[in-house]
C-alpha positions in Angstrom: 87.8 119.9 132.9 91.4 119.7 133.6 94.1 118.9 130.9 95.0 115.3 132.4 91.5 114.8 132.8 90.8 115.7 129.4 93.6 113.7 127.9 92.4 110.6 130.0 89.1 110.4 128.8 90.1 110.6 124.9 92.8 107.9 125.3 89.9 105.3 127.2 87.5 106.4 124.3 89.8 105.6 121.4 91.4 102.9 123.5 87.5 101.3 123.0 87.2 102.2 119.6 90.8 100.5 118.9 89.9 97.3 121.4 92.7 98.4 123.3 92.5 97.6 127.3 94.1 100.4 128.7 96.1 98.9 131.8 97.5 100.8 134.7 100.8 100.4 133.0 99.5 101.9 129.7 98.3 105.0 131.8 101.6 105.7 133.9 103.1 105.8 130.1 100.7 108.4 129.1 101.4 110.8 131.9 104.9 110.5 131.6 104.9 114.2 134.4 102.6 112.3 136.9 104.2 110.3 139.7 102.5 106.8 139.7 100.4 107.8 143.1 99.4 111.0 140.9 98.3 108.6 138.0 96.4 107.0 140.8 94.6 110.0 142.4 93.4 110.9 138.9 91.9 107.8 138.5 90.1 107.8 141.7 89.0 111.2 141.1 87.4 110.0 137.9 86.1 107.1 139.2 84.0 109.2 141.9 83.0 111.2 139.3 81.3 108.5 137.1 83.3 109.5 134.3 85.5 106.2 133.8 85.4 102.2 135.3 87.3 99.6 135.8 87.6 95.9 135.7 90.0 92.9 136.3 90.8 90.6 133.7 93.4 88.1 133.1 94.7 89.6 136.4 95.0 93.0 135.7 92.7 95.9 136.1 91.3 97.7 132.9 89.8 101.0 132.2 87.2 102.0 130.1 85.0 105.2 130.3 81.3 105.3 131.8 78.4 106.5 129.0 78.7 109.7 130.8 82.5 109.7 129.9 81.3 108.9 126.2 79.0 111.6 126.4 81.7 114.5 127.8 84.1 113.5 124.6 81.3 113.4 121.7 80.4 117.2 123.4 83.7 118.5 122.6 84.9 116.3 119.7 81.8 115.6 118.1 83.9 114.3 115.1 85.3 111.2 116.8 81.9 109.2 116.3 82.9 108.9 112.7 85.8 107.3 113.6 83.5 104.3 116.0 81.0 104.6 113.4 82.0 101.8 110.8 83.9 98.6 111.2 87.4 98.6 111.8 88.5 95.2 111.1 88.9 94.1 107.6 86.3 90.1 107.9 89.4 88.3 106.9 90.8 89.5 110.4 94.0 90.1 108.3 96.2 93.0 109.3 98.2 95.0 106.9 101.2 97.5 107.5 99.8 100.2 109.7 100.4 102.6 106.8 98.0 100.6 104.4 96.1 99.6 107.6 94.6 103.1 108.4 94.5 104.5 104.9 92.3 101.7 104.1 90.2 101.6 107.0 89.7 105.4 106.4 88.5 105.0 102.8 85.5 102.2 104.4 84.8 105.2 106.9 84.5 107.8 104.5 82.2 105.2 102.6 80.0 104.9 105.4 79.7 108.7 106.3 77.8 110.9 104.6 79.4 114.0 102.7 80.2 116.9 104.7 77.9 120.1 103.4 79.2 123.3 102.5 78.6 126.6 103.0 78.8 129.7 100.9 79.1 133.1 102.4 78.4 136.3 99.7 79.2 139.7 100.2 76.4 141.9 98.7 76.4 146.0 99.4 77.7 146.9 102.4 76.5 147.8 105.4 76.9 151.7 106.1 77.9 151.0 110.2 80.3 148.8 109.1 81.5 149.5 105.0 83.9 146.7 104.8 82.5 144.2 106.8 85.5 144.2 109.3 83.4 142.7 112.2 82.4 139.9 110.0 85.7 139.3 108.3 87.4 139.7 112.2 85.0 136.8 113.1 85.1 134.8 109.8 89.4 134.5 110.9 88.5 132.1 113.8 87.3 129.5 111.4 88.5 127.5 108.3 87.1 129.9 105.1 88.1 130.1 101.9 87.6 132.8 99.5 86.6 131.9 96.2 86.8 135.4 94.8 86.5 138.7 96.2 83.5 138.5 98.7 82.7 135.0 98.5 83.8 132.9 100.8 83.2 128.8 101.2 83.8 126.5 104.8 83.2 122.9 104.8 81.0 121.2 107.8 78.0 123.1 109.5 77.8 126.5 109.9 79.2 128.2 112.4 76.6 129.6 115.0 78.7 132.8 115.7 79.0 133.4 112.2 75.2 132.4 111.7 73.9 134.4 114.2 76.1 138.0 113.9 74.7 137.7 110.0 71.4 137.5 111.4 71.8 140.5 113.9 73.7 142.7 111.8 73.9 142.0 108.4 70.7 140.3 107.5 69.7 142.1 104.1 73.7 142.4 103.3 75.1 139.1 102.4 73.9 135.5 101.3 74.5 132.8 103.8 73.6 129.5 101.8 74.4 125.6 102.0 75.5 124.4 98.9 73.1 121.0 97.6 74.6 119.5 95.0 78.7 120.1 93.3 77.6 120.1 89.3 81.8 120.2 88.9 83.7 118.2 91.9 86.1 121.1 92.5 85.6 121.5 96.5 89.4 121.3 96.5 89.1 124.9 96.3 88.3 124.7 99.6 91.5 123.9 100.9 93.0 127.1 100.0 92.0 127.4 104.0 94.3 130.3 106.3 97.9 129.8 107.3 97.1 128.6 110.2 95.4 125.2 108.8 98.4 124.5 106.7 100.9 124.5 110.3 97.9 122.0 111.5 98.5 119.5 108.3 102.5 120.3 108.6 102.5 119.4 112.4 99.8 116.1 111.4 102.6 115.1 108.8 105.7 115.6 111.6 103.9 113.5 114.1 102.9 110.8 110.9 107.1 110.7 110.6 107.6 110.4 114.1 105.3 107.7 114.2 106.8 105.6 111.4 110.5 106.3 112.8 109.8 104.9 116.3 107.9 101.8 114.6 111.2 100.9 112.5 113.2 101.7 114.9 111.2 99.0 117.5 110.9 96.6 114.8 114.7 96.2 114.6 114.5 94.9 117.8 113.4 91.9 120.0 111.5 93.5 121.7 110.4 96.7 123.1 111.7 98.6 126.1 110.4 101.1 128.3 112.2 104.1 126.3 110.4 102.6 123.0 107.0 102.4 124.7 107.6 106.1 126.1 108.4 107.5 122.9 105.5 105.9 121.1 103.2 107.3 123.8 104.7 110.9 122.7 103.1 110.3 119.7 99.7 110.3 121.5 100.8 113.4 123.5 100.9 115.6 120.9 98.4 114.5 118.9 96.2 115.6 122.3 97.6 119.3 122.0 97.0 119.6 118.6 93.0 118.6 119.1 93.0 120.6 122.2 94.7 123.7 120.5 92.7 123.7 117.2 89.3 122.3 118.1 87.7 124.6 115.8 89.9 123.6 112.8 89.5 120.1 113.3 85.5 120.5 113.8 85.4 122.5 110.2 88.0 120.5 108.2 87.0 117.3 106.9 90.8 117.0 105.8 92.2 117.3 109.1 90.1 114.6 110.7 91.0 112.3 108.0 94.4 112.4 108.5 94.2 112.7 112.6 92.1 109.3 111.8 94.4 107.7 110.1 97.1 108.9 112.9 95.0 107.5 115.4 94.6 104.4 113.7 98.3 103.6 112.9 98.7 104.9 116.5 97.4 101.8 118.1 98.0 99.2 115.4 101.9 100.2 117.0 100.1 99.9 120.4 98.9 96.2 119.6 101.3 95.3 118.0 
């Protein structure tokens, strides 16, 4: 699929999660490059492909994705279902700042979901076609692990297949490729000693959080919003997109980064609704 196309049908599925009704309006605001008729082609084109529908309410025409749209996002972020999975309305119907809003609705999700398994990886002799496990360790940089101590290594979530199946192939009766049952000490934090390059990914998650709570003050000190306001909070979604596109992997392996890209989302269209 093609980048609008993929950014499209993520807004419409969150946009459903969030009971937001995603307008034509709302759409030529999230494709701030696309000329309106452009905005309007990709909808048709989407339309023909059963990905996303449309209905009129109140006078205006609404978008909302087809199961088969559903289906395309849960394929590529798989993650996202914990995010539809629980209730997202406190039963009072009382709404807090969108700071306490999201961090509190995330603590009822993470309630709700089960606990993400880990895996241990351990290095045992060597193999002589390959004496310090470069392959593996070559591989092993693509995803989120963390090393414990000198040839042991720990990832939160699933295993990954690659990972699973190269062990398998070629290094079967050297190393131990485990998931871990039960914590007897609660020090998983340990974990989060992850690469570099998951650090930038909770750096630029906390830039876009400040953006986020800049553009909200700086709306409620007015009457009301204008177009520029409603542009720049729609920037907010924009990259947010490119960092899910751009570090699928990280996100799919690092229950930290979905909770805080949650409770981005969250706050995101609290602002929206508001």
């Amino acid at each position: 699929m093609k980048i609008n196309t993929h950014k499209l049908l993520l807004f419409l599925y969150l946009s459903q999660v969030r009971s937001y009704q995603a307008t034509y309006h709302t759409l030529f605001l999230l494709f701030p490059d696309l000329s309106a008729s452009g905005v309007r082609s990709l909808l048709h084109l989407l339309k023909q492909k059963n990905l996303i529908s449309s209905y009129v309410a109140n006078h205006e025409t609404i978008f909302t994705l087809t199961s088969y749209g559903e289906l395309m996002i849960n394929r590529r972020w798989p993650y996202l279902a914990n995010l539809s999975s629980s209730n997202m309305l406190s039963s009072s119907g009382a709404v807090s700042s969108p700071r306490k809003r999201g961090s509190s609705e995330l603590s009822s999700m993470q309630e709700a979901s089960p606990p993400t398994p880990t895996q241990i990886l351990i290095f045992l002799k060597s193999p002589s076609s390959d004496p310090h496990f470069r392959q593996l360790k070559q591989i092993m940089t693509k995803y989120p692990f963390a090393q414990a101590q000198r040839g042991v290594y720990l990832i939160q979530g699933e295993a990954p297949a690659e990972i699973l199946l190269l062990c398998q192939e070629k290094y079967f009766p050297h190393v131990l490729f485990a998931s871990l049952e039960k914590w007897h000490l609660d020090n998983r934090d340990i974990i989060s000693a992850a690469p570099k390059s998951y650090s930038d990914i909770s750096s630029s998650l906390s830039g876009v959080s400040k953006l986020l709570s800049s553009l909200t003050k700086k709306i409620k000190r007015k009457t009301a919003a204008n177009h520029q306001d409603k542009s720049e909070i729609f920037s907010v979604f924009n990259q947010l997109f490119l960092l899910m596109i751009e570090n699928r992997e990280a996100f799919l392996q690092q229950q930290t980064l979905q909770t805080n890209l949650f409770v981005l989302i969250i706050d995101f269209f609290t602002e929206l609704k508001s």
